[in-house]
N, C-alpha and C positions, 0 to 999 in steps of 0.2 A: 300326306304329301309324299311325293317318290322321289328318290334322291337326285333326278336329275332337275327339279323344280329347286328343292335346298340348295343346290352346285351354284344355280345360276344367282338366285339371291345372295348368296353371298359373296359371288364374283362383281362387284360394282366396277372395278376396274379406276377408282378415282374420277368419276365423271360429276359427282359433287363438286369438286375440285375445280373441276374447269371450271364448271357453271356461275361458284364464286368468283371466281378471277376478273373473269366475264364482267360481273355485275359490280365490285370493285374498278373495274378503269371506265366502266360507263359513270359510276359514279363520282371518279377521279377528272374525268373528260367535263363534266356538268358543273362542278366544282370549279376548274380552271375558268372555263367557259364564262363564269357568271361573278368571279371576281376582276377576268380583266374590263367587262364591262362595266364594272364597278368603276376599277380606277378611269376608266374614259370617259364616263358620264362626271367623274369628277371633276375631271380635268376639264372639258366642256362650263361646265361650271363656272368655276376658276375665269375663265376664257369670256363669259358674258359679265361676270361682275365688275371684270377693269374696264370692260368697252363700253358697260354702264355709268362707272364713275368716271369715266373720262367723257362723257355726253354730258352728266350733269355738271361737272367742273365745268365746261364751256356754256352751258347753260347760266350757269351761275355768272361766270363773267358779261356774259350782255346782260342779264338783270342788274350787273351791277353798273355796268356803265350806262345804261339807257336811262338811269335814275338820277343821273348828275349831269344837270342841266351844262355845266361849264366843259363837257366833254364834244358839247354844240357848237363851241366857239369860234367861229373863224378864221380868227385870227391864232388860234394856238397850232391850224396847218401848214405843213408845207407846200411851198407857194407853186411848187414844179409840180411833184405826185397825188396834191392835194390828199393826203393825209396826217394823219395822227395816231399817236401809240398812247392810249393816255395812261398803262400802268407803267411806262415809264419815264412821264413825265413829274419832276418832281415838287412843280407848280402846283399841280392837281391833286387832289386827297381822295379819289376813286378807292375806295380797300379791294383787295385782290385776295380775298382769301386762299385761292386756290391752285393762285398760282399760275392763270392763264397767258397764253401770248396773245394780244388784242392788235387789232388793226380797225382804225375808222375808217374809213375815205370819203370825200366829201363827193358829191355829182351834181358837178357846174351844168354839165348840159341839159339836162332834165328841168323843165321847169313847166307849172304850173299845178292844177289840183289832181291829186292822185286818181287813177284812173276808176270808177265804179264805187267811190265812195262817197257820191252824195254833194260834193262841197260846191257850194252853188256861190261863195260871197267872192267880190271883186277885189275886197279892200284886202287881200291878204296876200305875202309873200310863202312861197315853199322851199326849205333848201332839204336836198335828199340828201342820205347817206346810208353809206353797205357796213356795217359792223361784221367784222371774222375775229371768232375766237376759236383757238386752237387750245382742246382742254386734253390735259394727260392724267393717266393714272396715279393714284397719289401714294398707291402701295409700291411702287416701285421695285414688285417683287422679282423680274426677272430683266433682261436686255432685252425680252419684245414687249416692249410698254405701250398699252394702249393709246392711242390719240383720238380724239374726236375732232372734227372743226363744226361749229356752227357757225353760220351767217343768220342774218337780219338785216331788214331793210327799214330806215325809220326817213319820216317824215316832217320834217320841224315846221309850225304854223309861226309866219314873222308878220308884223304889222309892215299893212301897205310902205313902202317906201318912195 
């Protein structure tokens, strides 16, 4: 080898150096990159499971009042807005486990057999009604608390009157 081949190999000049640096903040950059996606998809997360449980809490309140029959009553509405609240009526033993805000209303004007379902007998009376439950999150982990509302539309079958 002739010393000007030696000179040059031994003059690196630090260009390792860079090259690590380099490959350290790409590394550094991929790293940040991939944990704040982390906490986003967390948080995301977080963000479907109260909008879930506040669906099924309102869920759960029309299963539970559509099952008690004395929630039909008509006479437990009021005689102006034609409704009823029946979890806070204290008359009625409806259980509320979760805590939803219920609204019945009754629908005077509507009458007869529901529309495409078949009911062909005369001797029958129908009174409708719009059930809303409004169901919230029950972690009540932050001040933007989920809400859901459900509606339902029920159909009560009354003997001819």
């Amino acid at each position: 080898m002739s010393s000007k081949d030696s000179t040059i190999l031994r003059n690196q000049s630090g260009a390792i150096l860079v090259i690590a640096l380099l490959i350290m903040l790409v590394m550094t950059l991929i790293g940040l990159a991939s944990s704040s996606t982390s906490i986003f998809e967390i948080m995301l997360s977080g963000i479907k499971r109260s909008s879930t449980d506040a669906f099924y809490a309102a869920d759960t309140g029309i299963s539970e009042i559509t099952t008690n029959i004395a929630n039909f009553n008509l006479a437990s509405y009021d005689a102006t807005t034609h409704q009823y609240s029946p979890f806070s009526d204290s008359n009625n033993v409806t259980p509320n486990p979760t805590k939803v805000a219920a609204t019945i209303t009754n629908i005077p004007a509507q009458s007869g057999p529901p529309r495409g379902t078949g009911f062909s007998a005369i001797n029958l009376g129908y009174s409708y009604y719009q059930i809303q439950c409004v169901g919230k999150d029950q972690a009540n982990l932050n001040s933007n608390q989920s809400t859901a509302t459900v509606q339902e539309e029920v159909v009560r079958l009354l003997p001819a009157q």
